[in-house]
N, C-alpha and C positions, 0 to 999 in steps of 0.2 A: 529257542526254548527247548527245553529235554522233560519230557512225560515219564515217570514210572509209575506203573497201578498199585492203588494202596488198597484195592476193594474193588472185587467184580464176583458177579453171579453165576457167570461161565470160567471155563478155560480157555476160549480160544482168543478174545481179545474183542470178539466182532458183536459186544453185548453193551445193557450199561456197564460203566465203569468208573471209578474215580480215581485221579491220578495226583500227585504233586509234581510240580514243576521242582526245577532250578534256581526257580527267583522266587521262591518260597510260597508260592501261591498252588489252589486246586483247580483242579481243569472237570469238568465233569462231561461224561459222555452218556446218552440215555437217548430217548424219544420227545423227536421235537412237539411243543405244544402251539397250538395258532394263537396269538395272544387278541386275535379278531373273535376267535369264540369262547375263550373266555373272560373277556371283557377286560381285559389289561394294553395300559397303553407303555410299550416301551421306548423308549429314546434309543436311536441311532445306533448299530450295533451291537446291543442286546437282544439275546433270546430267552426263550423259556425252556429247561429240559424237564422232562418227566423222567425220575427214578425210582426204585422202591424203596420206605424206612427201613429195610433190613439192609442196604446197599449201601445210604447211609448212615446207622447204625457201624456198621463194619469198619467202614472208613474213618468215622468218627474214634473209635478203637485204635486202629491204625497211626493216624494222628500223633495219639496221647500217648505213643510208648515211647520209652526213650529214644 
């Protein structure tokens, strides 16, 4: 799989981030959430990230242009 960032808050890379893949899909990079405290039960493999709506916003932007 090959990441390019489509939306981040910094410059240097080591922040959140959102990226699109190769196989057409988003990768998101951020702060992991315990899903033990906030009461979310995930199946196998899945996590939760914490990003900001401005982070998403951006990316969402990004996305929609040709």
């Amino acid at each position: 799989m090959t990441l390019r960032p489509i939306a981040s808050k910094c410059g240097a890379g080591d922040c959140p981030t959102v990226y699109v893949t190769d196989r057409n899909t988003v990768v998101v990079q951020g702060y992991a959430v315990s899903p033990q405290d906030v009461g979310v039960v995930l199946p196998s493999g899945e996590f939760l990230v914490e990003i900001s709506p401005a982070l998403l916003t951006s990316a969402a932007h990004s996305l929609a242009q040709p």
